[in-house]
N, C-alpha and C positions, 0 to 999 in steps of 0.2 A: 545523434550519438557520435561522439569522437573517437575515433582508434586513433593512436601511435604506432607508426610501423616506419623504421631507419628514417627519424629526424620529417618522414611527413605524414602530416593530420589527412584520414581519412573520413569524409563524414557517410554515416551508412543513412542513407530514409533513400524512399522511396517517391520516384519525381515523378508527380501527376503530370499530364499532358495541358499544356494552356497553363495560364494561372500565370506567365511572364513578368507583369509587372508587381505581382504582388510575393515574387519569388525576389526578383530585381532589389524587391524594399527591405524583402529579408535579409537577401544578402550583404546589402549596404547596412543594416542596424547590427548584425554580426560582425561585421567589419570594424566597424568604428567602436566596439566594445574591446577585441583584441586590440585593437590601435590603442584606442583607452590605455586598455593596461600595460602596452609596450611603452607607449610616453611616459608614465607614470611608474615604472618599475614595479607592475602587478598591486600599485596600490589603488587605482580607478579605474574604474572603467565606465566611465560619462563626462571624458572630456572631451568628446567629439561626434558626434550628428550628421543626420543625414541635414544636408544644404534645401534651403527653401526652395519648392518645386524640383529637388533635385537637382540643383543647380544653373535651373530654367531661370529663374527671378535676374541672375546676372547676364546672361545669355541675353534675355530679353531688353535691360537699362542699358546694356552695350553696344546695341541696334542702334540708343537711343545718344547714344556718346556720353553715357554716364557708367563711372566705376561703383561696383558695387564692394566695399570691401568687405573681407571676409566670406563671400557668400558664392565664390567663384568655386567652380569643379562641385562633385556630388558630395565631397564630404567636409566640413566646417567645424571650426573649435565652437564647444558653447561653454568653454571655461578656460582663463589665460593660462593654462599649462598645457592646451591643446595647441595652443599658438604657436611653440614650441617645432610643432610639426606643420603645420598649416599656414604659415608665415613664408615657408620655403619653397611648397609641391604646390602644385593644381593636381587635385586626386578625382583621376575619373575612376569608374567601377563600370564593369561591362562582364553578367551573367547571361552564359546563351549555352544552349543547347547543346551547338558544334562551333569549336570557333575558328574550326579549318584551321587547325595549324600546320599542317602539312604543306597548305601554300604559302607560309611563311618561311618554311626551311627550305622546301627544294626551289621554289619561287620570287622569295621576299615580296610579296604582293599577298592581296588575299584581306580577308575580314581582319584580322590581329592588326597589318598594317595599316587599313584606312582607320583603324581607331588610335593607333599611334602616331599617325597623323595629324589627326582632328585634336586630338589632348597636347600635342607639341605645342600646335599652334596655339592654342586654348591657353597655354601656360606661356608662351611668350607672349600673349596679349596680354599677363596678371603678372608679368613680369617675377614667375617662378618657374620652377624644376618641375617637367610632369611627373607622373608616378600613374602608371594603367597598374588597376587589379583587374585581374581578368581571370573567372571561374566557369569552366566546363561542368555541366553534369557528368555525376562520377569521377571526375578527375581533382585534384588540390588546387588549391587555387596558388597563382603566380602575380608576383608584382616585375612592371616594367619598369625601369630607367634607364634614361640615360646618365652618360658616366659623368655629369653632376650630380646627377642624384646620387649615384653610386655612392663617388668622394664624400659627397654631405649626410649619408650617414654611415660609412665606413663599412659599406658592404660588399667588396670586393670577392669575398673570399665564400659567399652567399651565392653567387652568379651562377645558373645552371646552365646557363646556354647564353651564347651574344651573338648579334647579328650587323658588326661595326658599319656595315654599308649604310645602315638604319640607324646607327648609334641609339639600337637598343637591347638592353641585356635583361634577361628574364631572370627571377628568382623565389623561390618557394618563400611564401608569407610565413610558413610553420619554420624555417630557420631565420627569416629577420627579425620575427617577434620572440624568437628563444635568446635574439642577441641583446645586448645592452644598448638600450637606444643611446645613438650619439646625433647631432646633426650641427657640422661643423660648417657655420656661413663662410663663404669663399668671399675673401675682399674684390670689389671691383675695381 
């Protein structure tokens, strides 16, 4: 069940103990449905999918020195207007319980970091823009970029918090999907 309260989505249930990965799958098939409909200007929402194995299948062909395209990071277009988005980001998704962000502010270390870490690099190997969703229970969830991502889809003014030593900037998924998607390629 959704509440609106000053521009962020609160979801109210009730979080059974255990059940991780099958919360993990939820949260990612939710995801990629608002994503849907922000690519699409609220007219779909099934341009985009959880990644085979969750993004394992690429993971694994890239041990092997093969690219897998499209199928990199957890979430993947399964229709050319999702490409749109997914042509630019490696999108990790990471639901946890606690995701210590406290040692991200007073520390810049801590769980938030090594998975911003992990998705940097992850995205420079697929030679795109990360983009961490990252959802606490009881809390909204926040997408990370850094400030390509930012510029490429004009979310500046989105930004709840930055951490430029990390060159990453946190911002509520409930105010980027209320914007107009834009995702402007930067020339190389």
């Amino acid at each position: 069940m959704r509440e609106r309260d000053a521009g962020v989505v609160r979801y109210k249930q009730k979080v059974k103990p255990g059940g991780g990965k099958q919360k993990g799958s939820s949260f990612e098939r939710e995801l990629c449905r608002e994503l849907s409909l922000w690519v699409s200007d609220g007219k779909r929402d099934d341009l985009l999918w959880r990644s085979a194995i969750s993004g394992g299948r690429a993971t694994v062909r890239a041990k092997k020195g093969k690219i897998t395209a499209h199928q990199a990071g957890d979430i993947c277009a399964v229709h050319e207007l999702g490409h749109k988005l997914t042509n630019h980001f490696f999108i990790e998704c990471k639901a946890y319980k606690d995701l210590k962000a406290a040692t991200l502010v007073f520390h810049s270390s801590g769980t938030i970091v090594n998975f911003w870490n992990i998705c940097r690099e992850q995205a420079a190997t697929n030679d795109k823009a990360p983009m961490l969703v990252l959802r606490q229970n009881r809390f909204p969830t926040l997408i990370g970029l850094d400030m390509v991502g930012i510029d490429l889809l004009r979310q500046r003014r989105a930004i709840l918090c930055s951490f430029p030593m990390l060159d990453l900037h946190l911002l509520p998924l409930s105010l980027m999907v209320e914007s107009e998607f834009h995702c402007v390629p930067q020339s190389k």
